[in-house]
C-alpha positions as CSV (number, residue, x, y, z in Angstrom):
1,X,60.8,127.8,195.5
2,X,58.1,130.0,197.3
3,X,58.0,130.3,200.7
4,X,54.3,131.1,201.5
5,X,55.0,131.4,205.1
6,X,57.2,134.5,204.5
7,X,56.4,135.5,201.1
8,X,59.4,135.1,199.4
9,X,60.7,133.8,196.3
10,X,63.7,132.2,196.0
11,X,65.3,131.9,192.8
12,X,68.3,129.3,191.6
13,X,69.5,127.4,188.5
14,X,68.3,124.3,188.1
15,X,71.1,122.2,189.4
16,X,72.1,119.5,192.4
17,X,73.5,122.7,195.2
18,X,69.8,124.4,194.4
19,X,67.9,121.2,195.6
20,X,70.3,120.9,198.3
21,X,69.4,124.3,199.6
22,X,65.9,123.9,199.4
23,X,65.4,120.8,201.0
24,X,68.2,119.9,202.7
25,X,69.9,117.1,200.7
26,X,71.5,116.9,197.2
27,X,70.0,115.4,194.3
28,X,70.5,115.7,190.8
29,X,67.8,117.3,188.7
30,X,67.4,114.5,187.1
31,X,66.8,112.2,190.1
32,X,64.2,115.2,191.6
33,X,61.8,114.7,188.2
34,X,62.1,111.2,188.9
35,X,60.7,111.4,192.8
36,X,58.1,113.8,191.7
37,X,56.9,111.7,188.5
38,X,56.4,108.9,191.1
39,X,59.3,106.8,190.3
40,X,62.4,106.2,192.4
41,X,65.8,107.6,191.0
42,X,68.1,104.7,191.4
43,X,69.8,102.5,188.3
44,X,69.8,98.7,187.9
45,X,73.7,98.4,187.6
46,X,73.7,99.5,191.7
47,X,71.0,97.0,192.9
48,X,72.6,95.3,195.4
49,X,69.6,92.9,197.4
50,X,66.1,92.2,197.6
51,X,63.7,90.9,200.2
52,X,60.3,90.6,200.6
53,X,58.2,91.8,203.7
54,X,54.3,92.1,204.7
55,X,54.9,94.6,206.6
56,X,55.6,98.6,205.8
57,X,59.0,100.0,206.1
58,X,58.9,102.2,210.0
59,X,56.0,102.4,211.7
60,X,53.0,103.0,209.9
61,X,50.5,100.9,210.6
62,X,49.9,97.6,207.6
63,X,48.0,98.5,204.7
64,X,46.3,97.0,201.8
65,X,49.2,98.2,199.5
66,X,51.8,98.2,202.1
67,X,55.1,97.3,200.3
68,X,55.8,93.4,199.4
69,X,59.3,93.5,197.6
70,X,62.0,96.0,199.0
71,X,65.2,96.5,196.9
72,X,68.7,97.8,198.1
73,X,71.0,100.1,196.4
74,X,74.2,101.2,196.7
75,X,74.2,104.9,195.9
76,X,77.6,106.3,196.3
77,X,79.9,105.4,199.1
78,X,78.2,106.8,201.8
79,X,74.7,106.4,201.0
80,X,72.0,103.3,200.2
81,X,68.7,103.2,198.5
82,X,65.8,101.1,200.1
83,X,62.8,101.2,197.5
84,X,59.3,99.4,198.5
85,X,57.1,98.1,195.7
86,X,53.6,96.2,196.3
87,X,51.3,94.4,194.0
88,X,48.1,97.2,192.5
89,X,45.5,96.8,190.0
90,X,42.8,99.3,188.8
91,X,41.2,98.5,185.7
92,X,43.7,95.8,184.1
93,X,46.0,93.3,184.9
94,X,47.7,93.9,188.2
95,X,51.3,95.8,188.3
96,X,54.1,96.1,190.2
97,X,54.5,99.8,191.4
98,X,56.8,101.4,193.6
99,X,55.1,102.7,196.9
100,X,58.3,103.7,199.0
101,X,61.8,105.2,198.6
102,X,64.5,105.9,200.9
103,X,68.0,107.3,200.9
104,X,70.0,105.9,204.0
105,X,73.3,107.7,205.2
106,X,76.1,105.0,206.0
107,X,75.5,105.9,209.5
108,X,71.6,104.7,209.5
109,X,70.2,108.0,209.1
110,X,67.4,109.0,206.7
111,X,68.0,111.5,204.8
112,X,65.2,111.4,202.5
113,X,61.9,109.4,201.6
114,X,59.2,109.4,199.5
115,X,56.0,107.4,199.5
116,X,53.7,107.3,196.6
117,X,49.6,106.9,196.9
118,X,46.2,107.1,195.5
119,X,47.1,105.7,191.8
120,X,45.6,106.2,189.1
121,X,45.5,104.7,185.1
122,X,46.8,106.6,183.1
123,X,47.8,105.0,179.3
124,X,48.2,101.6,180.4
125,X,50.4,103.0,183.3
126,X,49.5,103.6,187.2
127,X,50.9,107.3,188.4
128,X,50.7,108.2,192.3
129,X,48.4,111.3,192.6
130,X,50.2,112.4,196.2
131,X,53.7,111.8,196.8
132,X,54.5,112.6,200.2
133,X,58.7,113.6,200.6
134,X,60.4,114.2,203.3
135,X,64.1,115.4,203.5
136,X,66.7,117.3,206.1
137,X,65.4,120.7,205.1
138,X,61.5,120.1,204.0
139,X,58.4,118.1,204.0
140,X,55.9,118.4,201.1
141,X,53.0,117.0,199.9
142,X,52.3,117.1,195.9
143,X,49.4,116.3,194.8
144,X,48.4,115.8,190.8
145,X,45.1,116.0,189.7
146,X,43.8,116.0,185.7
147,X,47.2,113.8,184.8
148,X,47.9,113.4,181.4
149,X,50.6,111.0,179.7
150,X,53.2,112.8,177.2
151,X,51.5,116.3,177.0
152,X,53.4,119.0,175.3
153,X,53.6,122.3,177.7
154,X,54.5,125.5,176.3
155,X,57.9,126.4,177.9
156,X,56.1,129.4,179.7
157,X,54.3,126.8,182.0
158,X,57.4,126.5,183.9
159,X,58.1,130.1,184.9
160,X,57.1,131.4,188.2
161,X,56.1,135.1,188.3
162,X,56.7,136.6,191.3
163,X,53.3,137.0,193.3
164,X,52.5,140.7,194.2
165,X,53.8,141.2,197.2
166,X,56.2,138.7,197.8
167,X,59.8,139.8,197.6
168,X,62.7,137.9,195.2
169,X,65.7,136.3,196.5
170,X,68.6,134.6,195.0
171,X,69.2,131.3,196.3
172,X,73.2,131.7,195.4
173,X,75.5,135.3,195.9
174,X,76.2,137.1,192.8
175,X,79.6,136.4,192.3
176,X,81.7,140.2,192.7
């Protein structure tokens, strides 16, 4: 993760206490791809309830896509899932797309959500082009542009040099 603000870059293996550190609650890698390919990490064996609504979850004001179906999940003991999903169509037949997702401590707290815009076809499917996630630790907006379905990248795509300047820092001690 690179912290433009201070110019540092923080290095960690790809695993569930790395995520945790960088924005404040754990997920598996897994489940990060998921929220950052635009769709929500939860399984269909832990659906619990559905209900529909007109109007968007908190208070944002109704939209045109504003959620119609929310599902709940249970995700652990401790924690549920609220996912919103409304009605979209571009160039085909409409299609049910996922809009919101929220992970809910027992307590009531949010402790992380994601909501998922400005769609777009790609292959017969629609992708969010901004996905807007907000956790303990971090808020982020990522935004895809040029998206392309089932594109091989050369495994050096995913390394991060270290810009000049900046400095490197390990996310987890060196064990002595």
């Amino acid at each position: 993760a690179l912290s433009t603000q201070e110019n540092i870059l923080f290095r960690g293996p790809p695993d569930e206490q790395t995520i945790a550190e960088v924005i404040g609650i754990a997920l598996s890698p897994r489940d990060m791809t998921s929220l950052l390919l635009g769709r929500p990490p939860v399984r269909a064996e832990t659906l619990a309830s559905s209900w529909t609504s007109n109007r968007p979850l908190g208070d944002a004001p109704p939209r045109a896509d504003s959620p119609l179906v929310f599902l709940h999940a249970a995700d652990g003991a401790n924690t549920s899932i609220v996912i919103g999903f409304t009605r979209m169509s571009l160039r085909r037949e409409p299609k049910i797309v996922p809009v919101s997702f929220q992970r809910i401590a027992r307590n009531g707290q949010q402790l992380l959500r994601a909501t998922f815009e400005d769609f777009t076809e790609v292959d017969k499917a629609l992708i969010p082009q901004r996905i807007r996630i907000h956790a303990a630790a971090t808020d982020a907006v990522i935004e895809y542009s040029e998206v392309q379905a089932n594109k091989l990248l050369p495994r050096a795509t995913f390394l991060i040099p270290t810009p000049p300047g900046a400095t490197e820092e390990s996310l987890r001690p060196s064990p002595r």
